[in-house]
N, C-alpha and C positions, 0 to 999 in steps of 0.2 A: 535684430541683426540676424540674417539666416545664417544657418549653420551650412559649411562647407559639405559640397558633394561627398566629397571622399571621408571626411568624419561620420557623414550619417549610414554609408555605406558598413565603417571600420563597426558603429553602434549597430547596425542592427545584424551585422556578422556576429557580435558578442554575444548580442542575446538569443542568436538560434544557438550558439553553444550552451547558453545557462539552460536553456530549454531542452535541448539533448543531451545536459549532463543529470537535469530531475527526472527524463525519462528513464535514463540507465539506475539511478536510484531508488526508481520507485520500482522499476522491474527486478531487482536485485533482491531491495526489501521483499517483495510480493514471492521472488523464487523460493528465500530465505524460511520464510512462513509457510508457505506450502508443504515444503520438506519437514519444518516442527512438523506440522500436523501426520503428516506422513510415517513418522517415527513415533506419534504416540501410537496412531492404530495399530503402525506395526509391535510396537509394544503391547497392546492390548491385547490380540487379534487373538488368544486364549481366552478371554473373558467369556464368561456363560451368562450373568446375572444377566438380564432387559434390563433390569432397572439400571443397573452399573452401563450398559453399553450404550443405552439412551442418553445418560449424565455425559458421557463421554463425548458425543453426537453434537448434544447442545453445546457443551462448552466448546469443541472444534466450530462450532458455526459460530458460536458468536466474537473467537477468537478471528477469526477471517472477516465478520462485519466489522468490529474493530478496529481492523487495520483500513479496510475498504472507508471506512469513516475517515480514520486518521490521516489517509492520504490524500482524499477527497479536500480536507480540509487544509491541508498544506499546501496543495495545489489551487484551491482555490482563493485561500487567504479569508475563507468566512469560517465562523465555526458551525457546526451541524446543531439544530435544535435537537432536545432529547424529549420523547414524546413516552409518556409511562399511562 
């Protein structure tokens, strides 16, 4: 039985807002993250050790691939293979 005009209209009205409410959430999340990272360097930004500032480096990138996984994966509904 098809579905009436105006029902399919009302459904896909809904889902460009499901769609425009995960984009403001994942922009949100992503601003959110940003500013941590941002607050540790500023936290750090006296640090002299290499070794200390480099530790620092990596764990801020790998806290941003992280989320870049995380969100990838919610948005896409697969999960990311981990390759070691």
């Amino acid at each position: 039985m098809p579905v009436p005009k105006k029902k399919k209209e009302e459904e896909e009205e809904e889902e460009e807002e499901e769609e425009e409410e995960e984009e403001a959430t994942l922009q949100h999340n992503t601003e959110l993250l940003v500013n941590m990272v941002r607050q540790q360097f500023k936290r750090n930004k006296h640090e002299m050790d290499p070794e200390k500032i480099q530790k620092l480096k990596d764990d801020a990138a790998r806290g941003l691939i992280n989320h870049i996984l995380y969100e990838s994966e919610r948005l896409s509904g697969h999960k990311a293979s981990k390759s070691t």
